[in-house]
N, C-alpha and C positions, 0 to 999 in steps of 0.2 A: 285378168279377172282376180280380184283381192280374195282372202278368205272370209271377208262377212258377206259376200254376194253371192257365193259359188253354191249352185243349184242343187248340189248332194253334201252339202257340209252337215245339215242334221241329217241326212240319212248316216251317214259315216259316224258320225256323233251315238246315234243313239245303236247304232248295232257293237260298235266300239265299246258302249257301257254294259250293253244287256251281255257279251259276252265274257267280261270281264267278273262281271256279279258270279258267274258260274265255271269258275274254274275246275278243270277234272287233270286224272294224273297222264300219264303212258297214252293208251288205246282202250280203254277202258273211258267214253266219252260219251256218254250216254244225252246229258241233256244239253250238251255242244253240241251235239250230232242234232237235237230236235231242233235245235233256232235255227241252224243251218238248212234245214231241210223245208222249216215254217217259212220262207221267204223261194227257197227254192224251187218249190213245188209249184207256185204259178209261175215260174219263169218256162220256156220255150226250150228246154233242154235236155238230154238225156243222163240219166243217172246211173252212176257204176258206186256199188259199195266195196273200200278194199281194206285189210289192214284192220280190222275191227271194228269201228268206227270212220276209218275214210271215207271221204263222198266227193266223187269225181263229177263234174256237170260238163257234158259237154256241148257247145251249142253248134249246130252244125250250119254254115251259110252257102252250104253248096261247093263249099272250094277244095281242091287236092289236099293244101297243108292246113296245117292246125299247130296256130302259138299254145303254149300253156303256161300259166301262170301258177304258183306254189305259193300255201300259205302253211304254217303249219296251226294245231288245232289243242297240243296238250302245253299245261302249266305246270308250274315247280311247287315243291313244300314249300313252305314258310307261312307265318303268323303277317301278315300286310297289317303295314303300319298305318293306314286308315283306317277310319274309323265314320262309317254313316254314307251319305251319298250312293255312292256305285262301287263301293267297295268288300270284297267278297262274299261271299254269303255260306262259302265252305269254306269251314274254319281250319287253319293249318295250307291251305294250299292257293297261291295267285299266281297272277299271270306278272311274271316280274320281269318277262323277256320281251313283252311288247307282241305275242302272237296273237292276242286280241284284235289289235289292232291291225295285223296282217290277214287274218281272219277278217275286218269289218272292210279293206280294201278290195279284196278280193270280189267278198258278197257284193258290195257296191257296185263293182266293177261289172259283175254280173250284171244284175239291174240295166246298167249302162247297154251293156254287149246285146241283150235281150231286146230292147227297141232300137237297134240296128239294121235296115234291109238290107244294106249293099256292105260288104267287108271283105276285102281282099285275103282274110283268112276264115276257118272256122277257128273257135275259143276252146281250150280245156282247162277248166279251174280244178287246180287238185286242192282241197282238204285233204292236208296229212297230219292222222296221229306219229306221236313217236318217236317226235322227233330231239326232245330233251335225255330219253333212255336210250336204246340202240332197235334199230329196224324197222322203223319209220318208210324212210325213200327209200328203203334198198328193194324191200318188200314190193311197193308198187312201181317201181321201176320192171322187176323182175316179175311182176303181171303180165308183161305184154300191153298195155294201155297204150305207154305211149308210142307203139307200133299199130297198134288197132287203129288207134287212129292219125296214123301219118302226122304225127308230132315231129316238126321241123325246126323248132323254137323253143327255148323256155328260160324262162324269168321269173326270176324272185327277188324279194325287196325284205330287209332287215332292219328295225328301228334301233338308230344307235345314237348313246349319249356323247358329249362332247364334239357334237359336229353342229355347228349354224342351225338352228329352228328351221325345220321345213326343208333344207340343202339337199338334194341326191348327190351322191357320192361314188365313185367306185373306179379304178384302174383295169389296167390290160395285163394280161398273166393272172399270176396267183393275185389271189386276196383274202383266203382265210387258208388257216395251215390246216394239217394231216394233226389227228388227236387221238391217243391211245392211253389205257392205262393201262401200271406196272407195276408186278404185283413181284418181292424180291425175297425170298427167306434164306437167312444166313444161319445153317446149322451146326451149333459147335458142340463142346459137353459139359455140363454141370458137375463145381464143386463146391466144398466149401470158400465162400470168400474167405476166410484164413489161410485157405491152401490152393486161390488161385492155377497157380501154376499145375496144379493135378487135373483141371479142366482146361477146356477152348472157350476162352469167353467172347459169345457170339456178339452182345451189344460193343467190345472192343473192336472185333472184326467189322463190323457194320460201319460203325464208327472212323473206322481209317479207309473202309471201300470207298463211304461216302466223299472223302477227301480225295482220294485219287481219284473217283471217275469226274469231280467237279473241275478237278485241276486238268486231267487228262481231255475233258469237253472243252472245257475255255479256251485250250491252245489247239483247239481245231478253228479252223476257219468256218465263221459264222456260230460259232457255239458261242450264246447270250451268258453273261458271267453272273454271279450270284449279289456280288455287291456294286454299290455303284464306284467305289475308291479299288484303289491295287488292294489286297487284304493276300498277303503271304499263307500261301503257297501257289494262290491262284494269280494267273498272269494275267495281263492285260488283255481284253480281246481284243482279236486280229478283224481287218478293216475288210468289209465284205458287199456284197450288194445283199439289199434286205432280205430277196428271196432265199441267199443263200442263210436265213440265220437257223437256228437249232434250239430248242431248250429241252434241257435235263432238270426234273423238279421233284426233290422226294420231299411229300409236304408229311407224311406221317412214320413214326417207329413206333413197335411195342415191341418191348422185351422184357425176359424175365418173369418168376414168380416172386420173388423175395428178396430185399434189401441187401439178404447179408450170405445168396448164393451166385455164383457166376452162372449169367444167364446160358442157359443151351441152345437157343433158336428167338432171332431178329426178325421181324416181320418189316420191311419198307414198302411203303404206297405211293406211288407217285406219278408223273406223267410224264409223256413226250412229246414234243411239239415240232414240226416241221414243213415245206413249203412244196417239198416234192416226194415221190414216193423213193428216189433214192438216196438222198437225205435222211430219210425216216427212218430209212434199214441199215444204212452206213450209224445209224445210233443208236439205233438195238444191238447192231455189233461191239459196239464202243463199250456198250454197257454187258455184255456177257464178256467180253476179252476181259474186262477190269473184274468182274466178278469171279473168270476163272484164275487170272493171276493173284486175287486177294487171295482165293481159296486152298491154292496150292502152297504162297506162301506161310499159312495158318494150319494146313494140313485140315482140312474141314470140306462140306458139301455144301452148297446152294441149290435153291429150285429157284425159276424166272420164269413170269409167265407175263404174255402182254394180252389186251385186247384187242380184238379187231380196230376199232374205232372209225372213223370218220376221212375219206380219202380229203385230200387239201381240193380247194375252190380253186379251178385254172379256168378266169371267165375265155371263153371262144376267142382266138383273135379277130376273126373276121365278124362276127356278132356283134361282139365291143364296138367295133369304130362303127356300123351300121346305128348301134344302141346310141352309141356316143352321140351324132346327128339328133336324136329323139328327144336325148334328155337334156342338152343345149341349148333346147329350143321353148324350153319350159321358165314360165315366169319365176321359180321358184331359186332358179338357180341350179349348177351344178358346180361339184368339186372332185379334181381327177387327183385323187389323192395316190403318195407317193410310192408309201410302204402296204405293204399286206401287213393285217391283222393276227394275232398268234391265235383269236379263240375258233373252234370250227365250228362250221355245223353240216349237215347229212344234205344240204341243199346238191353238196359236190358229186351224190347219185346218178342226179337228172345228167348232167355233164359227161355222162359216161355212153348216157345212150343218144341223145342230141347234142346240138350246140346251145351255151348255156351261157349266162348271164346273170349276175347278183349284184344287185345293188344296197348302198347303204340309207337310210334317211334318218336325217340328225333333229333331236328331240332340246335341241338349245340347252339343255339340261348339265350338269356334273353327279347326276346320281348314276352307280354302274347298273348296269343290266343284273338280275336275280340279287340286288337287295330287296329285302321289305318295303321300303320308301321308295319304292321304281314308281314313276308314273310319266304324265308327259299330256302335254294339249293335241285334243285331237286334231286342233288345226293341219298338222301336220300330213295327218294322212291325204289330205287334198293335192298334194304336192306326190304322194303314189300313185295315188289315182289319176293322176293326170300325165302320171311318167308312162302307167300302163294304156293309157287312151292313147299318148304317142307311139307307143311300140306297134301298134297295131299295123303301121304304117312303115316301121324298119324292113 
């Protein structure tokens, strides 16, 4: 079945636009929650509200288990670089990650499940805010829902650029990393810049940490190096399987008040990225051992503080290759891609309490996710919706 024939393309089309026009931030989703609910409310379902704005449907067909499917429901700041059409209508904030469009699958998909009689499962469509800021899934995982209702199943779908128009995508193990962020103050003592030496000058001490913990990461195995060439002092990285890779990234410093005083306290911002949960702590170690040896060397203190962040995406292995059959079988195409992805997201939740499943769907595009200029044809979504009509059958 092509995309100009296929019986829900303007339905997907126009829920795709109307949610897009109305981007909101966090959980705080007030007129996302009403289109959601304006199409909901005659379907055949039960509704659980979680999370501030979440809205769980669930349609029951009589069966023990229950697939669930995950969209999420909140947008990022930014000023979108359109201008007219379907392009936002609150100013300052769009959907530049594509959850619109995970959002109009879903609903659709609904629609679809609803004039269903016979189904070897029942459905639960979660809307979740929260999921751009923190406590989104952890939140509604940690409802008890999807024990309430014997959720055995669950899948989710990601619109991502640089993959084939319309293509599903996704591997067995990881495929998206563990994400935290790291918050570093280096504190030393102010003096005169003419009399250096009478203070600890923090931005120096910052300055040479940052050098040794890059140098000291590269020469672990799987730790991603900072340039693409040798660049001295940092070694070459060491030869790894992808899941084993690592990143250390401090993308921001402030220090100092004045030109012409030696700073007393470095602030570093930055993140960590990794594949598994011991990975992830094997790197926070990395990064406090280098911070207590800098410190000792300079005779000075630090504070480190990381966040929680986002556990890594490990799709189910026995799920996968079930998945696998479903989405092979789709005119659309699939691609068993090689490497896990570094960016995360809180989908990795649901995985904690069922078996779990994430796939990617490629927007034929080279614009990244959370520019201004994100956008992408909805054709595509036809090619989710129909991955999730097969799953129904995994």
């Amino acid at each position: 079945m092509t995309y100009q024939n296929h019986p829900y393309a303007e339905i997907l089309k126009k829920h795709r636009r109307n949610l897009h026009m109305i981007p909101e931030l966090d959980r705080h989703l007030p007129k996302t929650k009403a289109y959601l609910l304006n199409t909901l409310k005659d379907l055949d379902c039960k509704l659980t509200y979680l999370c501030d704005s979440g809205v769980c449907a669930f349609f029951d067909k009589g069966k023990t288990e229950t697939y669930c499917f995950r969209a999420e429901m909140d947008a990022l700041p930014g000023a979108e670089a359109m201008i007219g059409g379907y392009a936002s209508k609150h100013q300052g904030i769009m959907h530049s990650c594509g959850h619109d469009g995970h959002m109009a699958m879903s609903l659709t998909f609904g629609q679809y499940v609803d004039g269903l009689d016979d189904l070897d499962c029942n459905v639960l469509l979660i809307f979740q805010p929260a999921e751009e800021t923190l406590g989104g899934a952890k939140e509604i995982c940690e409802s008890g829902i999807l024990e309430k209702y014997n959720v055995t199943k669950v899948f989710g779908i990601h619109i991502w650029p640089f993959l084939e128009k319309g293509v599903i995508a996704s591997k067995r193990g990881a495929i998206m990393a563990k994400s935290a962020e790291i918050d570093i103050d280096i504190l030393g003592e102010s003096a005169h810049g003419t009399a250096a030496y009478e203070g600890k000058d923090a931005l120096f001490i910052a300055s040479d940490f940052m050098t040794k913990l890059y140098t000291r990461h590269a020469a672990t195995i799987g730790g991603v190096p900072h340039f693409a060439e040798d660049i001295d002092p940092l070694p070459k990285s060491m030869p790894c399987k992808p899941e084993d890779k690592t990143i250390i990234h401090i993308g921001k410093m402030d220090s100092g008040y004045a030109r012409n005083v030696v700073s007393n306290n470095t602030r570093l911002q930055g993140t960590v990225r990794a594949f598994s949960e011991e990975s992830f702590d094997n790197t926070l170690k990395l990064i406090t051992d280098t911070l207590s040896d800098i410190t000792d060397q300079y005779g000075c203190d630090y504070n480190f503080t990381n966040s929680e962040g986002y556990p890594p995406i490990i799709n189910d292995e026995g799920l996968y290759l079930k998945s696998l059959l479903a989405a092979k079988s789709l005119e659309c195409g699939y691609n068993e891609i090689t490497e896990p992805v570094m960016t995360s997201d809180d989908f990795s939740f649901y995985g904690h309490y069922a078996p779990a499943v994430f796939f990617l769907l490629g927007t034929g595009g080279d614009i990244p996710l959370h520019s201004v200029e994100f956008d992408f044809d909805e054709h595509i979504l036809i090619s989710g919706f129909e991955l999730y009509k097969a799953l129904l059958s995994c």
